[in-house]
C-alpha positions as CSV (number, residue, x, y, z in Angstrom):
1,X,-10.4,19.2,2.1
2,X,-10.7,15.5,1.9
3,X,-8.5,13.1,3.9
4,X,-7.4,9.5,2.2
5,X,-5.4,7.1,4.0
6,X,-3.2,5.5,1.4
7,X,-2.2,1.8,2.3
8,X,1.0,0.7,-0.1
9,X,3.5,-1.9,0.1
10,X,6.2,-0.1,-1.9
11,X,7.3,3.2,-3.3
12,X,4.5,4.6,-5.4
13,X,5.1,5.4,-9.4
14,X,4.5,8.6,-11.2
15,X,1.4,6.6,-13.0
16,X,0.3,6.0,-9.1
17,X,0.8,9.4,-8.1
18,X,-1.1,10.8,-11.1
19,X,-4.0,8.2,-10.6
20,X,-4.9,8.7,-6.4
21,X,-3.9,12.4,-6.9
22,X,-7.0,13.1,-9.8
23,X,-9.6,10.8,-8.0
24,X,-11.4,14.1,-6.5
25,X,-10.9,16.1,-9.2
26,X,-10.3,19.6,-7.9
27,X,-10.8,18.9,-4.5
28,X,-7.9,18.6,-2.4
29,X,-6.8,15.8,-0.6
30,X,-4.4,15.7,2.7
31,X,-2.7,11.7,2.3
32,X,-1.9,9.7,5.6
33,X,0.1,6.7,4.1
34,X,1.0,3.7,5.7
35,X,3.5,1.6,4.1
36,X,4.3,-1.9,5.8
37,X,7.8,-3.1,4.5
38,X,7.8,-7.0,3.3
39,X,6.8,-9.9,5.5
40,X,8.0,-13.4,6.7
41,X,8.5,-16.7,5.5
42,X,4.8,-17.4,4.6
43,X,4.7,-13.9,2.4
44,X,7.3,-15.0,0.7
45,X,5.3,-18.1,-0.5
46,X,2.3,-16.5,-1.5
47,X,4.5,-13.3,-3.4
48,X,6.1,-16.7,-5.5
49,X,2.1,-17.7,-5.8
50,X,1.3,-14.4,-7.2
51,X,4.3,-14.2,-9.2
52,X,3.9,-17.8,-10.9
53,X,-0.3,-17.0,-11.6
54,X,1.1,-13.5,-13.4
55,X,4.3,-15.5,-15.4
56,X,6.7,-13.7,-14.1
57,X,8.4,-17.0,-13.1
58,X,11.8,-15.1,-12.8
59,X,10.5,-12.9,-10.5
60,X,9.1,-16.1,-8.0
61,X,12.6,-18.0,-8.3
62,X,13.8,-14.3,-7.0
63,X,11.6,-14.1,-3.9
64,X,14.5,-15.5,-1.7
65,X,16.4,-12.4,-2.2
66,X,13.5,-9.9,-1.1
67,X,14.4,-8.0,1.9
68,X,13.5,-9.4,5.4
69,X,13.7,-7.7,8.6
70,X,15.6,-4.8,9.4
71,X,16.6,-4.3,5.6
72,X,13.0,-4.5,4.8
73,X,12.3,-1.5,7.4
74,X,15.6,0.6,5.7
75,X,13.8,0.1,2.7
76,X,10.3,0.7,3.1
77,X,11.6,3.8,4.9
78,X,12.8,5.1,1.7
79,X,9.8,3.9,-0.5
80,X,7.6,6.0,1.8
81,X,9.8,9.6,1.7
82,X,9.9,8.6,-2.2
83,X,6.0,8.1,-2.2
84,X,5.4,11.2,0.4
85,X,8.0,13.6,-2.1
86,X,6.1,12.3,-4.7
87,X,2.8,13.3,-3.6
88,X,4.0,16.4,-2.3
89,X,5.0,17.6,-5.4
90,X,1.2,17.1,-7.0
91,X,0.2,19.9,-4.6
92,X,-1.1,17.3,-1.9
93,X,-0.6,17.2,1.8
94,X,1.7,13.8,2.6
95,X,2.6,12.5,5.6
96,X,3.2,8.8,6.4
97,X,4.7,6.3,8.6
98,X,5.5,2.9,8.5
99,X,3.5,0.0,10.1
100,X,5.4,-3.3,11.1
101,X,3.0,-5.4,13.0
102,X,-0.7,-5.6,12.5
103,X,-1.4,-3.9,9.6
104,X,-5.4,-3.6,10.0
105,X,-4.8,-2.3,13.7
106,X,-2.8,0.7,12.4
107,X,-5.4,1.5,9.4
108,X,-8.1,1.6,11.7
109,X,-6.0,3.7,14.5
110,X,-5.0,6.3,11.7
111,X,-8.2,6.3,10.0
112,X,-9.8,7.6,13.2
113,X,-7.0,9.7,14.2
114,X,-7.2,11.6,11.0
115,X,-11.1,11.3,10.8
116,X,-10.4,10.0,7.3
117,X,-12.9,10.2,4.5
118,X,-12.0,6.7,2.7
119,X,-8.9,4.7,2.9
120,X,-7.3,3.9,-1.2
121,X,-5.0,0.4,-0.6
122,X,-2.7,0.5,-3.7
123,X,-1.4,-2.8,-3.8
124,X,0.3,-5.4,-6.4
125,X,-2.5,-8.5,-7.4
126,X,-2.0,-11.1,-4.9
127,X,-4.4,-13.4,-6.1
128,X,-4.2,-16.1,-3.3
129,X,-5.2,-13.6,-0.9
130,X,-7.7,-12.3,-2.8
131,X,-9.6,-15.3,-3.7
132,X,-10.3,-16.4,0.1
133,X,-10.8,-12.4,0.7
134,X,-8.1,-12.2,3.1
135,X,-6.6,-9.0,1.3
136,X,-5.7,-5.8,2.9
137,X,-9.3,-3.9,1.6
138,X,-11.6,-7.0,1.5
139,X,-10.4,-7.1,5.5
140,X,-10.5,-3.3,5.7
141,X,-13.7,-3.0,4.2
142,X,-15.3,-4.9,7.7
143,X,-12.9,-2.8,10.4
144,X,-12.6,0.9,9.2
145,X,-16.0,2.4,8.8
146,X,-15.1,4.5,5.8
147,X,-15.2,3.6,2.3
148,X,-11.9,1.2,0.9
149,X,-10.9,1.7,-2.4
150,X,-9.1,-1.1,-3.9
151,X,-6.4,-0.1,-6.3
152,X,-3.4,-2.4,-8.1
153,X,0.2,-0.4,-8.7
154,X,0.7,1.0,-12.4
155,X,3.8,-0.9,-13.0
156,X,6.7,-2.2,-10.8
157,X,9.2,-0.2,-9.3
């Protein structure tokens, strides 16, 4: 049996599902996901970045309205039971939790915890990030001592 950690930032898609379900072929695979609902002030900024550098302008003049705070936790709690149904329904082994605080702290606890094999972050572009490596994998890739796939989301949900 192999053991992914799955680091996402919302619920996952069929098209994701499919993709980090097939990666092994046959073998199976027991998914740990973390999911850490939407940030603060500054995220905010660089999601209107990344949304400008992709035109989708509407979608940066809409970045005000994203959920903050305690809506951000309701709702990342029901992106991860969609995401752990989801993957449950492929056959797989889910289980996840949300991570609020320290995002790299938790991937490395859980990733020990679970003696994980590689960790997959399925993530939207977020180019500003990216390009000064400051990205959840490029920062993974130096604290978990396991493989880090990098993966971008299928479409939006």
């Amino acid at each position: 049996m192999f053991t992914s950690v799955l680091m996402i930032e919302k619920a996952l898609t069929s098209a994701d599902v499919e993709f980090v379900t097939t990666l092994h072929g046959d073998e199976g695979v027991d998914f740990h996901v973390l999911l850490q609902p939407r940030g603060d002030q500054a995220d905010r900024l660089l999601r209107a970045i990344d949304d400008v550098a992709l035109g989708e302008l509407d979608e940066a003049a809409r970045e005000n309205e994203t959920p903050e705070g305690a809506e951000a936790v309701g709702q990342g709690q029901r992106a991860l039971e969609v995401s752990l149904v989801a993957l449950r329904a492929t056959g797989s082994a889910a289980e996840g939790r949300l991570i609020e605080a320290h995002p790299l702290d938790a991937l490395k606890g859980l990733v020990d915890e679970v003696e994980a094999d590689e960790v997959i972050v399925l993530t939207d572009p977020h180019y500003v990030e990216e390009f000064f490596h400051r990205d959840w994998a490029s920062r993974a890739r130096h604290k978990v001592g396991v493989p880090v796939l990098k993966l971008f989301s299928h479409s939006k949900v």
